[in-house]
C-alpha positions in Angstrom: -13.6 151.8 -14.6 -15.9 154.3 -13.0 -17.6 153.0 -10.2 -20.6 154.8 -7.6 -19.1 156.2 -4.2 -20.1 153.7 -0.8 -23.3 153.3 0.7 -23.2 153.3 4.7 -21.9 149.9 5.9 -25.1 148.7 6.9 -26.6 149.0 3.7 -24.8 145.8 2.5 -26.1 143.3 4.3 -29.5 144.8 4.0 -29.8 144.2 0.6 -28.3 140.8 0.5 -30.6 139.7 3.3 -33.5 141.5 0.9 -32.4 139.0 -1.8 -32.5 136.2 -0.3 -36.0 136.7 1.4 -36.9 137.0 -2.1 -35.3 134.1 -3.6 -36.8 131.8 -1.2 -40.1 133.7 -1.9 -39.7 132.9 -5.1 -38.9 129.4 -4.9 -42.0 128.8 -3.3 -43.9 129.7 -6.3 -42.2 128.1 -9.1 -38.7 126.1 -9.2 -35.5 128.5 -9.7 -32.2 127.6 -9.7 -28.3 128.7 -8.9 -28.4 129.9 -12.6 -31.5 132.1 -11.9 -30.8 133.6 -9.3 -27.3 134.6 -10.1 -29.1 136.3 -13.3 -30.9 138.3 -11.4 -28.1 139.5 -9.0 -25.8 140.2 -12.1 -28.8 142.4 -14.2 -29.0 144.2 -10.4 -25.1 145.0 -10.4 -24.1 145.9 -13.4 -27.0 147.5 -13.9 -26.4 150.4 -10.9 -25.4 153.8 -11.5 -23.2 154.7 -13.0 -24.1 152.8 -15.6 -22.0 151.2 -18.0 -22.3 153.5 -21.5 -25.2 152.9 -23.3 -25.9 148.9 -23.6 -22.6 147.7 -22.6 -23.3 145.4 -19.8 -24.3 142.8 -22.2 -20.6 141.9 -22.3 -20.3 141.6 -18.5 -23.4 139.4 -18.6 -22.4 136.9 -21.0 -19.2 136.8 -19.0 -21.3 136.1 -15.6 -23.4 133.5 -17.4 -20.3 131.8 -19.0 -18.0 131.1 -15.7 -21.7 130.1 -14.3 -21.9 127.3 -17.1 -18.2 126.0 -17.3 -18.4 125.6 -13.2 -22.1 123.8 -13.6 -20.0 121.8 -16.7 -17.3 121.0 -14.6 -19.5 118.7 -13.0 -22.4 117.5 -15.6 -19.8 117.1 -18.4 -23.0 117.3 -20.7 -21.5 120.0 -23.0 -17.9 121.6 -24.0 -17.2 123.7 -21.9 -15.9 127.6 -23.5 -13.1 127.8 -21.9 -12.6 126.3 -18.5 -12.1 122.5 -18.6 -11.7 121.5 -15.0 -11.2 117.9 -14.2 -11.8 115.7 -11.1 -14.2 118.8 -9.6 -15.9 117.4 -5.8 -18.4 119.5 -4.0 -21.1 121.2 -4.4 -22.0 122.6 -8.7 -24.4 125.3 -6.9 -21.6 126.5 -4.9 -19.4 126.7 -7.6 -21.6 128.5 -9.8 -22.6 130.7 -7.1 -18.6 131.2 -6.4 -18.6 131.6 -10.5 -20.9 134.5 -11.0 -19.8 136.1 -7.1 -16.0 136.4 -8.7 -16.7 138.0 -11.8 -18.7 140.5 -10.5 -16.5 142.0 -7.5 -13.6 141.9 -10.3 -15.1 143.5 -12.7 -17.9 146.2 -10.4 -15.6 146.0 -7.4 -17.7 149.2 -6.1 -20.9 148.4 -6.9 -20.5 145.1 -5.7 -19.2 146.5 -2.3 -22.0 149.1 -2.4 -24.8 146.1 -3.0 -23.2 143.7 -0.6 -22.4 141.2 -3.5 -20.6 139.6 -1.1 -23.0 139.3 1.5 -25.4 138.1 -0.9 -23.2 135.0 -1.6 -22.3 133.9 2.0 -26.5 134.1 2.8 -26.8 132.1 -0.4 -24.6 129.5 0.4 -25.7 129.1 3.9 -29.8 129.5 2.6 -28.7 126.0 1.1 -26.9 124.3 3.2 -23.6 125.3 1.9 -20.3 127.2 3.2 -17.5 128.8 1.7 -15.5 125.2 2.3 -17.4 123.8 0.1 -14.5 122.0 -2.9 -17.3 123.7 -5.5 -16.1 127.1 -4.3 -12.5 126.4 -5.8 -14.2 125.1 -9.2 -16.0 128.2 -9.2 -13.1 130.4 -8.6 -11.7 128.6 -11.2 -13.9 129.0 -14.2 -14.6 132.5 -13.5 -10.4 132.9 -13.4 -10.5 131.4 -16.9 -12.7 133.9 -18.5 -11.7 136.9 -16.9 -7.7 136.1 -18.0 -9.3 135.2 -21.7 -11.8 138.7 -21.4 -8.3 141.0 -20.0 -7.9 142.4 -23.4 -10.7 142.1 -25.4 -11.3 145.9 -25.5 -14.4 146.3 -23.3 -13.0 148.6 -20.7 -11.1 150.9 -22.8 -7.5 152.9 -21.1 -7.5 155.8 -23.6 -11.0 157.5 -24.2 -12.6 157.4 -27.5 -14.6 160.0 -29.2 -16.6 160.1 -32.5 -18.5 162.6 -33.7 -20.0 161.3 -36.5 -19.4 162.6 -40.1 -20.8 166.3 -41.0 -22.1 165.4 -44.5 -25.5 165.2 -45.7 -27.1 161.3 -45.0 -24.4 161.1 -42.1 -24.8 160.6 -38.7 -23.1 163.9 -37.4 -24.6 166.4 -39.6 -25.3 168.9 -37.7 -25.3 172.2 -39.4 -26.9 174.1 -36.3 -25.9 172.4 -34.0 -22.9 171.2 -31.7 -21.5 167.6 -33.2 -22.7 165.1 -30.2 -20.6 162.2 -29.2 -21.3 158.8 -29.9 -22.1 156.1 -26.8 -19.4 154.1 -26.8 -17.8 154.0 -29.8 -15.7 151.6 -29.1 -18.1 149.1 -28.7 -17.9 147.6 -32.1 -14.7 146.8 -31.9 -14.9 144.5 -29.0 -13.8 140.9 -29.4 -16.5 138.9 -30.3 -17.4 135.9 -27.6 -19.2 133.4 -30.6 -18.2 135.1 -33.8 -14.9 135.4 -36.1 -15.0 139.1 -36.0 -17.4 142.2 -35.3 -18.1 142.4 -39.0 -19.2 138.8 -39.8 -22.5 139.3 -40.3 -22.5 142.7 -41.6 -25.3 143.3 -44.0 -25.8 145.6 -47.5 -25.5 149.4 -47.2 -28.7 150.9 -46.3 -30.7 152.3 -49.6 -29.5 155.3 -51.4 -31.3 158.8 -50.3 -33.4 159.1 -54.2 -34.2 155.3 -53.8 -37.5 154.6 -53.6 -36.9 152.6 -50.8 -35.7 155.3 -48.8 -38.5 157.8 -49.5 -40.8 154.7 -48.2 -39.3 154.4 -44.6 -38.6 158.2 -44.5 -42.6 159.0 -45.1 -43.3 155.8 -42.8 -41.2 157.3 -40.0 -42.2 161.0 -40.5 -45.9 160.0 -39.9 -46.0 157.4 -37.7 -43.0 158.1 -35.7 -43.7 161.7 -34.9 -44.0 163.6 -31.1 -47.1 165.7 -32.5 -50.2 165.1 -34.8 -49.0 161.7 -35.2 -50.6 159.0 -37.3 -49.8 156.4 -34.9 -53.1 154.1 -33.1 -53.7 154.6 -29.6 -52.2 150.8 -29.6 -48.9 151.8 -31.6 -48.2 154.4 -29.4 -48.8 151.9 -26.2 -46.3 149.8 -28.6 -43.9 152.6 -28.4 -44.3 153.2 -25.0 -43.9 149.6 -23.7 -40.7 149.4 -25.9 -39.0 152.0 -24.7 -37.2 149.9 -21.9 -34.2 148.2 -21.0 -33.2 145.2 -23.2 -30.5 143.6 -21.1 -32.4 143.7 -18.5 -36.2 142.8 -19.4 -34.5 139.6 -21.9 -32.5 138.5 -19.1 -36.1 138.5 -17.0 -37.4 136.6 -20.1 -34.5 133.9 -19.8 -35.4 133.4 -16.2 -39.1 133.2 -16.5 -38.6 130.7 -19.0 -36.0 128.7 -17.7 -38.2 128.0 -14.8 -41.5 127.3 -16.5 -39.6 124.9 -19.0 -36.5 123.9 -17.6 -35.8 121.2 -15.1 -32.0 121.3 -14.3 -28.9 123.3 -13.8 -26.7 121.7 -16.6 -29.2 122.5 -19.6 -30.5 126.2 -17.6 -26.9 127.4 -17.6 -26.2 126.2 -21.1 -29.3 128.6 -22.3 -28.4 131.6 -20.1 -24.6 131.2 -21.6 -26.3 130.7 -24.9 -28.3 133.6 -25.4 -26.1 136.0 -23.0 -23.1 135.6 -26.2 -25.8 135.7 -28.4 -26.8 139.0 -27.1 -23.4 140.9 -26.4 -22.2 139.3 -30.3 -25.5 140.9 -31.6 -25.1 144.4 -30.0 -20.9 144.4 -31.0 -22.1 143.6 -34.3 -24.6 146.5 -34.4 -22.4 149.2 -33.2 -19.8 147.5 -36.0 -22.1 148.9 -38.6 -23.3 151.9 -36.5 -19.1 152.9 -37.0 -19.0 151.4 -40.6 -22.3 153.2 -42.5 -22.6 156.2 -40.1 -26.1 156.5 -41.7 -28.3 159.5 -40.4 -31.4 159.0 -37.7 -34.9 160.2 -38.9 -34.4 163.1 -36.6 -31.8 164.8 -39.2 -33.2 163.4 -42.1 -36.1 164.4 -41.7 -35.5 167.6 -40.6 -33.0 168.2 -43.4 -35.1 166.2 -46.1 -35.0 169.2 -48.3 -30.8 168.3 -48.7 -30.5 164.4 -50.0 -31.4 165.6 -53.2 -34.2 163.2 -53.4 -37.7 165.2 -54.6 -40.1 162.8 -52.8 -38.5 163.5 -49.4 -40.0 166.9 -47.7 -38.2 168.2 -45.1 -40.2 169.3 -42.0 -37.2 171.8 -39.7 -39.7 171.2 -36.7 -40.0 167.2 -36.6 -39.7 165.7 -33.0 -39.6 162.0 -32.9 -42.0 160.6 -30.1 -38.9 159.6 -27.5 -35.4 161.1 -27.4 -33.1 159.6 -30.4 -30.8 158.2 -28.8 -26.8 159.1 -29.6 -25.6 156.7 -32.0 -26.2 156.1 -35.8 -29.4 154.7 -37.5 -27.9 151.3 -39.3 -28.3 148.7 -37.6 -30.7 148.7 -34.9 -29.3 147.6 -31.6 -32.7 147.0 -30.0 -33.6 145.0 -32.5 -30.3 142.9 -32.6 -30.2 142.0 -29.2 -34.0 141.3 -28.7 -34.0 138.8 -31.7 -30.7 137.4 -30.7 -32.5 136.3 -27.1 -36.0 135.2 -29.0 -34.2 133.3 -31.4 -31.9 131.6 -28.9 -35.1 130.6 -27.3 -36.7 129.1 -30.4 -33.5 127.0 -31.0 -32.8 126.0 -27.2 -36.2 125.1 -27.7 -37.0 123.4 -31.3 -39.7 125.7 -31.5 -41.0 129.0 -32.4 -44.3 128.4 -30.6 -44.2 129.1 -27.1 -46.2 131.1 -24.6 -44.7 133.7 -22.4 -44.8 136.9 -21.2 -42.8 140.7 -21.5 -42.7 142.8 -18.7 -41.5 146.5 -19.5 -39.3 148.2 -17.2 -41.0 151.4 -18.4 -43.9 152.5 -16.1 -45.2 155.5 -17.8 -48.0 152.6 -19.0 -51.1 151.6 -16.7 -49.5 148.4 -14.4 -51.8 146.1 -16.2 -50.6 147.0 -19.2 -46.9 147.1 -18.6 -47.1 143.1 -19.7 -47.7 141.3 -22.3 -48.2 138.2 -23.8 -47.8 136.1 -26.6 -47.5 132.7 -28.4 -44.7 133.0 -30.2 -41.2 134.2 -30.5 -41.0 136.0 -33.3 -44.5 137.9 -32.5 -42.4 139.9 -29.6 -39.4 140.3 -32.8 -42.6 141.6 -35.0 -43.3 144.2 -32.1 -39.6 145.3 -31.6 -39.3 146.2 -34.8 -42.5 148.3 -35.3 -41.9 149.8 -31.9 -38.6 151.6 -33.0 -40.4 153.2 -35.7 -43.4 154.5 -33.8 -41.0 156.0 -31.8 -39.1 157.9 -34.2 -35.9 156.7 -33.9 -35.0 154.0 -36.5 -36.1 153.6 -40.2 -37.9 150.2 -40.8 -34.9 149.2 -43.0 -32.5 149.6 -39.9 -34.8 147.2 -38.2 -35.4 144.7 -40.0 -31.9 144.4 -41.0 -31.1 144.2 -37.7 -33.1 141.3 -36.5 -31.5 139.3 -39.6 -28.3 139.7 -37.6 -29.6 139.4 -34.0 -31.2 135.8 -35.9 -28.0 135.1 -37.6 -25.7 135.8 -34.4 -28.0 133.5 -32.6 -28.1 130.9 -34.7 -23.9 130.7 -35.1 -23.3 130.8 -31.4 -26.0 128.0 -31.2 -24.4 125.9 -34.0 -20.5 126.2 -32.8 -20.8 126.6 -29.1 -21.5 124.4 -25.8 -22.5 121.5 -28.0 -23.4 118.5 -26.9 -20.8 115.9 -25.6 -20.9 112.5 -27.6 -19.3 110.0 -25.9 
């Protein structure tokens, strides 16, 4: 896998010592835990250039966040486990989740890791606690993450031979390109990933997006022409602050959501790691199932369409050969909307972890072209932040509403299977 070239040696220990100052900070404010913290080391790593293609690292997350739970489970016994079932376990649970999360990161980023002191960062969290690499929970740790990395060896996320796609150069295609040079699709292989909740990529697939001379189309083309354009836009000064915000990191700002959450609302390890496992499958299921349609329909971004309108032999679409959208579409197809798969598989996870829709929280955008005060918001409810996501991707330009709100069925039905058929309660 490709990996970033060394940092001086001293840089290592540095940044683990960095974390941990922080940590502490942190814990003086509001109650974190080994599940946490470990969250936000991972979203660091596998977040560090070179990045994994596109929004990839959601696999490597859920894989983090599910040795983290089977070690925590190896000692609460309060849920199945997913796949390491590890008897007669003595020591120290924050150890071994701490042991947990430190293994499958150095396997899978072994230069990143090195290059962030990883490491480092475990030995100073162990010791900030009380804690030392003799500790029996380090072997339970090793141990669950062992399990899922020898079930995870094959499941397609690291592919040996490359893969490119093109697209398809036909009218209502992604891939037309008749004046341009075809442009290769992020990680195509992504949708063909094994699935960590569901029975295939394709489970949850939904209808074919509408034909070009529906009248459904010509009402998301016009909506995204207008509202979603770079110049003479009909977008609010709100909308495009909408767009703005939204045009961030998923993986990472959710995973920030998880934590802030977990803190506020959460009061032990057992049912902390149980949510981060929860919605970290839900997430990396949502996105493979995304990029199973974005190979399956191929359907064209507003970019072409609209700049090609004049060739779907629908009258009511005008083509307009200048049309920007208001950020860069990004290199994929249209149907389904990753962005808005992954973000309602998290808020959805929530709501069930939670029995409740209702709950008040913040976002904080990692995008900081917006005023600091207004790189947060706030709101009451779930499915209000699924509401934005949605609208967001059109004010951008990049996504018809149909592609959206498609997608956020799937991000809610992915959610709502890995909640029903995973880490279940034990009854005794």
């Amino acid at each position: 896998m490709p990996v970033p070239s060394a940092k001086k040696p001293t840089k290592p220990l540095v940044l683990a010592v960095a974390i941990i100052a922080l940590m502490l900070a942190s814990s003086a404010k509001a109650r974190a835990d080994v599940v946490t913290d470990w969250n936000a080391i991972a979203v660091q790593v596998t977040n560090t250039a070179p990045l994994r293609p596109g929004p990839t690292s959601v696999l490597d997350m859920a894989i983090v966040q599910i040795a983290v739970y089977d070690a925590i489970q190896a000692y609460e016994g309060d849920y199945e486990p997913y796949c390491a079932s590890i008897a007669g376990t003595t020591g120290s649970p924050v150890a071994a989740a701490a042991k947990a999360a430190r293994d499958i990161l150095v396997t899978r980023f072994p230069v990143q890791s090195a290059a962030l002191g990883v490491h480092s960062t475990y030995l100073a969290y162990l010791a900030s606690r009380g804690l030392s690499e003799s500790d029996p929970g380090v072997a339970v740790g090793a141990a669950a993450a062992a399990c899922i990395l020898a079930r995870r060896a094959n499941d397609g996320s690291f592919p040996s031979v490359p893969v490119i796609f093109t697209g398809i150069n036909q009218v209502g295609f992604w891939g037309f390109m008749p004046s341009n040079p075809p442009q290769a699709m992020v990680a195509p292989w992504f949708g063909s990933v094994t699935p960590f909740t569901l029975k295939s990529p394709s489970q949850f697939r939904p209808k074919s997006p509408p034909d070009l001379d529906s009248p459904g189309y010509t009402k998301a083309y016009d909506e995204v022409k207008n509202l979603g354009r770079l110049t003479a836009s009909t977008r609010t000064a709100q909308q495009t602050e909408t767009a703005i915000f939204y045009n961030l990191n998923f993986g990472a700002v959710w995973n920030r959501l998880l934590r802030e959450v977990s803190t506020a609302n959460v009061n032990n390890i057992s049912d902390s790691s149980r949510l981060f496992a929860l919605a970290d499958m839900a997430m990396a299921d949502s996105l493979i199932a995304a990029w199973d349609c974005k190979s399956h329909f191929v359907f064209w971004r507003p970019i072409t369409a609209i700049r090609y309108g004049d060739l779907d032999n629908n009258p009511n679409t005008i083509g307009d050969a200048d049309w920007l959208p208001f950020i860069t579409t990004p290199p994929y197809s249209d149907y389904t909307s990753g962005a808005n798969n992954i973000s309602n598989s998290t808020l959805r996870s929530l709501a069930l972890f939670f029995g409740t829709d209702q709950m008040n929280f913040r976002v904080v955008t990692t995008n900081t072209n917006l005023p600091v005060p207004n790189q947060v918001r706030y709101y009451t409810s779930f499915s209000d932040a699924a509401d934005e996501v949605v609208e967001a991707r059109i004010y951008q330009g990049i996504h018809f509403r149909f592609a959206d709100t498609e997608a956020r069925q799937q991000g809610k039905r992915v959610a709502q299977w890995a909640h029903s058929h995973f880490l279940r309660p034990v009854i005794d």
